[in-house]
N, C-alpha and C positions, 0 to 999 in steps of 0.2 A: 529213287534213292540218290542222294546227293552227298559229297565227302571224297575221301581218301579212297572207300573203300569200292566203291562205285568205281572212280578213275580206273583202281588197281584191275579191276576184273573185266574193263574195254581193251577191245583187239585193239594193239601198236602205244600201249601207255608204253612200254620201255624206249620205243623210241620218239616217241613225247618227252620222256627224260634226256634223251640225247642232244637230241634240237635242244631243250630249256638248257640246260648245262653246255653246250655247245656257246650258248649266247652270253648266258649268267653267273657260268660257276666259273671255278681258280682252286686249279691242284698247285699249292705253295707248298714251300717248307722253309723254316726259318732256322736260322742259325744262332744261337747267342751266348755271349759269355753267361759262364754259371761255373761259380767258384768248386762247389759245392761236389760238381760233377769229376768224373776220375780224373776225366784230362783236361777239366774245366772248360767246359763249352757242353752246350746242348742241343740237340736236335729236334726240331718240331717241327714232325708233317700235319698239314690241315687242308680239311678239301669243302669249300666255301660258296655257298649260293648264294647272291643277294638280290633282292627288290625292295621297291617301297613298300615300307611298312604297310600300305593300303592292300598290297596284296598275301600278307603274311599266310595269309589261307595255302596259299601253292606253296610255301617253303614247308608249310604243318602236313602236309601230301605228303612232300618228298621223304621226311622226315618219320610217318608214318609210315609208309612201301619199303623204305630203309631198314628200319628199326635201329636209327642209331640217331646218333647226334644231337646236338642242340639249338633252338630257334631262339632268337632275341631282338628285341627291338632296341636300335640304339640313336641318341639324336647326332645329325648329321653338324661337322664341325667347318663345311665346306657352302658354299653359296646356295645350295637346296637346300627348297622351303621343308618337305616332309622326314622326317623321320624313318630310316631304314630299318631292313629286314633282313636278317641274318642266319642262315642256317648252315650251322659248321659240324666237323664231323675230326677229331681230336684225336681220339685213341687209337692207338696205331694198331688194336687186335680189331676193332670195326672198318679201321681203313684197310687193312689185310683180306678180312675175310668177307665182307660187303662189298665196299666199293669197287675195292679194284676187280673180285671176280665180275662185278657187275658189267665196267667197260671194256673189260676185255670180250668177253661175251656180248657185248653191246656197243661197236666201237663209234667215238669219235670222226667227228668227219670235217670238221675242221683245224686249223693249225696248231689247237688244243689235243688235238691226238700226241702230239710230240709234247707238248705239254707232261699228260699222263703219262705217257711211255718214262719220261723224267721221273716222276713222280713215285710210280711203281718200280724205277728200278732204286729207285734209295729206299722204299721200302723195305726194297728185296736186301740190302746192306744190312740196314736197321735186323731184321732178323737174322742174319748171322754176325750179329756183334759187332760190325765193323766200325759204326758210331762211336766204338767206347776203346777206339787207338789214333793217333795220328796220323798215322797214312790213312784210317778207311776213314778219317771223319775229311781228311784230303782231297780223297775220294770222293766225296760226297759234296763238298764245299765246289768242285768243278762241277760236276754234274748241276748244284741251284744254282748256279751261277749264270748258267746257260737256259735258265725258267724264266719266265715272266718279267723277261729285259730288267734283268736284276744288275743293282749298281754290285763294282767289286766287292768279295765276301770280305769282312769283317775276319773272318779265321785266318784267309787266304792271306792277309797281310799280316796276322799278329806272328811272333815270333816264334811261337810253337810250331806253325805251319813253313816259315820260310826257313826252320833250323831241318825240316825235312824236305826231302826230293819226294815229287808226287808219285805213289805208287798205284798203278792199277792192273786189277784182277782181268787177265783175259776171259 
């Protein structure tokens, strides 16, 4: 038998997962104005695997073992020849109750563990609300900021952010 399903039920596929995401994946979250939103700005956690399009097979694995997320093939706007592979994971009740118990129980072992660790602790905001006031979205804006050699936040400088002093939860 050959597939997802196959993989799933080989001694050590989880940490087959760890190594591939160790290499390939990006626990992000983005920040962006949105009027729209209480305190106008939005928060988007996304946890992101990519290869070439040629091997979209391992991201439809991942994606399958998961049970979340979405795969897509998008063309590359950058000096590669191939077409990338995208398998991203959105909703913050899949990135709650999937993913993150996944690495926790399954940890990271390179510099991407601090990564996560990031990633999961604005999760942990996000569900007590803290996204939807200016100190916790403050909160939160230091915390990505210290992600994925992120340039300075966009909130951190707007004037909603500098009319407040950063407050955080011990």
């Amino acid at each position: 038998m050959t597939g997802a399903v196959n993989q799933q039920e080989r001694p050590g596929f989880e940490q087959w997962v760890v190594g591939f995401v160790d290499g390939e994946g990006c626990f992000t979250v983005s920040i962006f104005r949105q009027r729209s939103a209480s305190v106008g700005w939005q928060v988007q956690p996304e946890f992101v695997v990519v290869q070439s399009a040629h091997s979209v097979r391992v991201l439809e694995e991942l994606q399958c073992y998961f049970g979340c997320g979405r795969v897509g093939i998008y063309v590359r706007k950058d000096n590669h020849r191939w077409p990338l592979a995208r398998w991203a994971v959105r909703s913050r009740r899949e990135l709650t109750e999937r993913i993150v118990p996944f690495f926790e129980t399954n940890p990271l072992r390179t510099a991407k563990a601090g990564e996560f660790i990031r990633f999961a602790r604005v999760l942990e905001l996000m569900e007590a609300r803290r996204h939807l006031s200016v100190s916790g979205l403050s909160e939160i804006a230091h915390i990505v900021q210290q992600m994925n050699f992120r340039k300075p936040s966009r909130f951190l400088e707007s004037s909603e952010a500098i009319r407040q002093p950063p407050q955080f939860d011990s």
